[in-house]
C-alpha positions in Angstrom: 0.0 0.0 0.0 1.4 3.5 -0.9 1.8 5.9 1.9 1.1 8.8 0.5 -2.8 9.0 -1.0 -1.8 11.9 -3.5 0.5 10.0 -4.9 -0.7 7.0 -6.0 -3.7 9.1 -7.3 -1.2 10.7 -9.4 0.2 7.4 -9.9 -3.1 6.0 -11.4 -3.9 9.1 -13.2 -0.6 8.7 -15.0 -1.8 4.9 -16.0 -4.9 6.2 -17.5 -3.2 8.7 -19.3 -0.4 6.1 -20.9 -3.3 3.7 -21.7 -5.4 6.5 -23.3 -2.2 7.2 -25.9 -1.5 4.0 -26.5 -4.7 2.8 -27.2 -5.7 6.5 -28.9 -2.2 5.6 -31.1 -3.7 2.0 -32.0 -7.1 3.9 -33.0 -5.2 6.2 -35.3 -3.4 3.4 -37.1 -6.8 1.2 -37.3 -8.3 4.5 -38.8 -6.2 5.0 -41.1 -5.6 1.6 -42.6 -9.4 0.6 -42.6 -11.2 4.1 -43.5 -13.4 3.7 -40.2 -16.5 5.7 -40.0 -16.8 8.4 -37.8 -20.0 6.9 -35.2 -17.1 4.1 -35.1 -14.2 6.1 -34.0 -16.8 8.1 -31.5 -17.4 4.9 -30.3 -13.5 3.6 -30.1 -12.8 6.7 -28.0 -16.0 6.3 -25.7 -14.5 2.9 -25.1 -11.3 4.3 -24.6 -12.1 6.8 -22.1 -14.1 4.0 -20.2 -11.3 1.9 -20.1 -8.4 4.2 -19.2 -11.1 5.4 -16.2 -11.0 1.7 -15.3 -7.4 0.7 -15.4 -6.9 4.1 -13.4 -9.2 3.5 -11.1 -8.2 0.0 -10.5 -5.0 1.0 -10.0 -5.8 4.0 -7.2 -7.8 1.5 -5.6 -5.3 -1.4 -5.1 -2.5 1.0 -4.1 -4.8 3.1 -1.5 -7.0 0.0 -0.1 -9.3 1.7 1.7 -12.3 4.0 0.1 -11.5 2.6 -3.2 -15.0 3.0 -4.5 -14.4 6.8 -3.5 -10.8 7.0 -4.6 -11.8 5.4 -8.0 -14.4 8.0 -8.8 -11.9 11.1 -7.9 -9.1 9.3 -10.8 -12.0 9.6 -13.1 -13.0 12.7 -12.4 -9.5 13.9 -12.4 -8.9 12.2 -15.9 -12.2 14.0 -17.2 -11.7 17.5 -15.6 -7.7 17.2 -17.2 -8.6 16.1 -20.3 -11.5 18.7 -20.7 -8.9 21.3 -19.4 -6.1 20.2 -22.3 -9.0 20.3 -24.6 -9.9 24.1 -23.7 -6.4 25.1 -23.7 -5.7 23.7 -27.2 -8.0 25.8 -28.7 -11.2 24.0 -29.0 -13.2 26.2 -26.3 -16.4 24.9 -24.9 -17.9 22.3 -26.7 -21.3 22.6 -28.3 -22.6 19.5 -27.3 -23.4 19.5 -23.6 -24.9 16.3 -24.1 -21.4 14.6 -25.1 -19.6 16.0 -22.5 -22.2 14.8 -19.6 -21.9 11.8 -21.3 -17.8 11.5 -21.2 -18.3 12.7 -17.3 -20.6 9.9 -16.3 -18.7 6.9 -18.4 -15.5 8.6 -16.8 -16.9 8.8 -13.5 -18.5 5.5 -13.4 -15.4 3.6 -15.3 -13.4 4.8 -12.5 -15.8 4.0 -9.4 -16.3 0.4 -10.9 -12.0 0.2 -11.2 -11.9 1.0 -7.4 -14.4 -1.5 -6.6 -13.0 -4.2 -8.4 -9.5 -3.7 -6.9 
């Protein structure tokens, strides 16, 4: 068990984050050699985002041990309210469709809360 709670959140935020690229880098590659459609890639990063939120959680779970349900919904929060923040900053503003981003927060924040339970 890690000693210090901040840092194995920062820890499991850091998993998500690798699995997102990697798996955001296999997306890429599969888009471009099979010309996938774009409900399909929406769909690839949903899955994405659920599973970084898992693996993150999971991971702030195990290395915290007590809470984890609780620490497992702050890493997906924390991975939603970062990425939402890169997303501003790079230029894209506030998105027009409310309804997509509630969605991301909810798959993020549940994703995460199941992680921690399951570790």
């Amino acid at each position: 068990m890690i000693s210090s709670k901040p840092k194995a959140l920062l820890r499991s935020l850091l998993v998500s984050y690798l699995l997102s690229a990697l798996l955001l880098l296999a997306l890429s590659f599969a888009f471009y050699k099979l010309k996938l459609g774009e409900s399909q890639i929406n769909l690839a990063v949903f899955f994405i985002y659920g599973a970084a939120c898992l693996t993150g959680g999971f991971f702030a779970g195990k290395a915290i041990g007590s809470r984890r349900f609780f620490w497992g919904l702050l890493t997906g929060l924390l991975y939603f309210l970062i990425l939402a923040a890169a997303s501003f900053a790079a230029g894209n503003g506030m998105p027009e469709d409310l309804s997509r981003l509630s969605a991301v927060l909810a798959l993020c924040a549940a994703g995460g809360t199941v992680g921690g339970m399951l570790s």
